[in-house]
C-alpha positions as CSV (number, residue, x, y, z in Angstrom):
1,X,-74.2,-60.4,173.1
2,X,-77.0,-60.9,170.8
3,X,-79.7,-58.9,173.1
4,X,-76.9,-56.3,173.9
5,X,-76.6,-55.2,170.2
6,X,-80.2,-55.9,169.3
7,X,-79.4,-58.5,166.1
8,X,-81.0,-61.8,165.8
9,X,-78.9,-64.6,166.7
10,X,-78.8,-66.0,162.9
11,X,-78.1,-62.3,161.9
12,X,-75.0,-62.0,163.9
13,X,-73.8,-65.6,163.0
14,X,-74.1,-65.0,159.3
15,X,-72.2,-61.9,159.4
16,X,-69.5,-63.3,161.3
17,X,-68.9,-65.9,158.6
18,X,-69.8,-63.8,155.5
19,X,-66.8,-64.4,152.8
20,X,-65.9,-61.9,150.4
21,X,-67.2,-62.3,146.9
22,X,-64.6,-62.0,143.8
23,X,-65.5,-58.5,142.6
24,X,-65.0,-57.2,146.1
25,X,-61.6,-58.4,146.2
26,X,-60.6,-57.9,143.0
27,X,-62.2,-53.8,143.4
28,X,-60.2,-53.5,146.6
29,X,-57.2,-54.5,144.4
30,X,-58.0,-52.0,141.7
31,X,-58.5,-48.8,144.1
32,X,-55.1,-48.1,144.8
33,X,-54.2,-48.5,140.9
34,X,-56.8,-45.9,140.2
35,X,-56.2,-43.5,142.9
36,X,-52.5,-43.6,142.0
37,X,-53.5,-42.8,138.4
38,X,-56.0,-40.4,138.9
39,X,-53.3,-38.0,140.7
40,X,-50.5,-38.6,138.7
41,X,-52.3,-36.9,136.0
42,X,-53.4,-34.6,138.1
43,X,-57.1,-34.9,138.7
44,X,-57.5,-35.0,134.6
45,X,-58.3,-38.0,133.9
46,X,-61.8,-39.3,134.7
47,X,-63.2,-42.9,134.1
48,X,-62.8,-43.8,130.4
49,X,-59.1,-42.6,130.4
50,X,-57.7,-44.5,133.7
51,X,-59.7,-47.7,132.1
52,X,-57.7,-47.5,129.2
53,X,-54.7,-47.3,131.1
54,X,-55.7,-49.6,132.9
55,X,-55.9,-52.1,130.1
56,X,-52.6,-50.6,128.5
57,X,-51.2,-52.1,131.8
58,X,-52.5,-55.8,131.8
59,X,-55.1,-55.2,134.0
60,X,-59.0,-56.0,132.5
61,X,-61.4,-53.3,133.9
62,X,-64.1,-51.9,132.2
63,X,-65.2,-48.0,132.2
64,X,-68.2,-48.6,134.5
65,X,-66.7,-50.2,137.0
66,X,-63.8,-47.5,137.4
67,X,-66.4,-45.2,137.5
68,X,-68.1,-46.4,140.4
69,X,-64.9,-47.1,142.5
70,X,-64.1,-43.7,141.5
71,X,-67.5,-42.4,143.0
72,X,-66.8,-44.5,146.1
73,X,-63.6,-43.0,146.6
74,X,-65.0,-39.8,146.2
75,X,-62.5,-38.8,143.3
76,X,-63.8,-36.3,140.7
77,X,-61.7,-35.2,137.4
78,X,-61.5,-31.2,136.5
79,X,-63.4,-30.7,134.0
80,X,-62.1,-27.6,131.8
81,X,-64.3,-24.1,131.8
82,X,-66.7,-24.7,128.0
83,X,-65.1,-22.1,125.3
84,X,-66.8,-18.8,124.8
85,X,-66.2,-16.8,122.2
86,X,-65.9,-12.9,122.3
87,X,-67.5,-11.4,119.4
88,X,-66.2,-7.7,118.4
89,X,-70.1,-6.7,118.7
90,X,-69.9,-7.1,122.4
91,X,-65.7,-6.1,122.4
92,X,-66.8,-3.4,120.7
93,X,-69.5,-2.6,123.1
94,X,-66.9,-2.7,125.9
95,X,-64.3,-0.2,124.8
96,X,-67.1,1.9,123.7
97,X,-67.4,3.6,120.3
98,X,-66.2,6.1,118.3
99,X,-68.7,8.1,116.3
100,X,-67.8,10.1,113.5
101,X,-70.0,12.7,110.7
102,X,-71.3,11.6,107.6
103,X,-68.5,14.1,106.0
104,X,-69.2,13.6,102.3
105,X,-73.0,13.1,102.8
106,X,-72.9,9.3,101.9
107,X,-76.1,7.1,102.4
108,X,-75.8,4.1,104.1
């Protein structure tokens, strides 16, 4: 079977006995927690604020790690549009403007 799938013999024998470390198990145990939390808040919340609640809940995870099972999950929070602010120079420029006469022959 070894030739057929071109792996070393000690290859294929260590892989069939390979043991799953502690932070793999315990991330395969977080990923449904985040995923669930991540869309009940509706794709707001991003990796700092599902570690707190993850915390809030009993469950020790720093922000790092929830960021990178996020990533692997391929889960991304919205992020909301910057603010722009409309100034009445370019409002102004928009509506377009009225000119009037210099009726009392004022100097500006």
């Amino acid at each position: 079977m070894c030739q057929a799938l071109e792996v070393s013999r000690a290859g294929y024998y260590a892989w069939l006995c390979e043991v799953e470390t502690a932070q793999a198990k315990r991330d395969r145990e977080l990923m449904p927690l985040i995923h669930d939390i991540f869309w009940r808040h509706r794709r707001r919340y991003g990796a700092r604020r599902i570690a707190v609640e993850l915390q809030a809940a009993g469950q020790s995870c720093g922000v790092d790690r929830v960021a990178k099972l996020l990533k692997n999950q391929g889960l991304k929070a919205i992020q909301p549009k910057s603010f722009r602010a409309l100034y009445k120079k370019y409002r102004s420029a928009r509506i377009g403007r009225i000119t009037v006469e210099n009726a009392i022959g004022s100097k500006f």
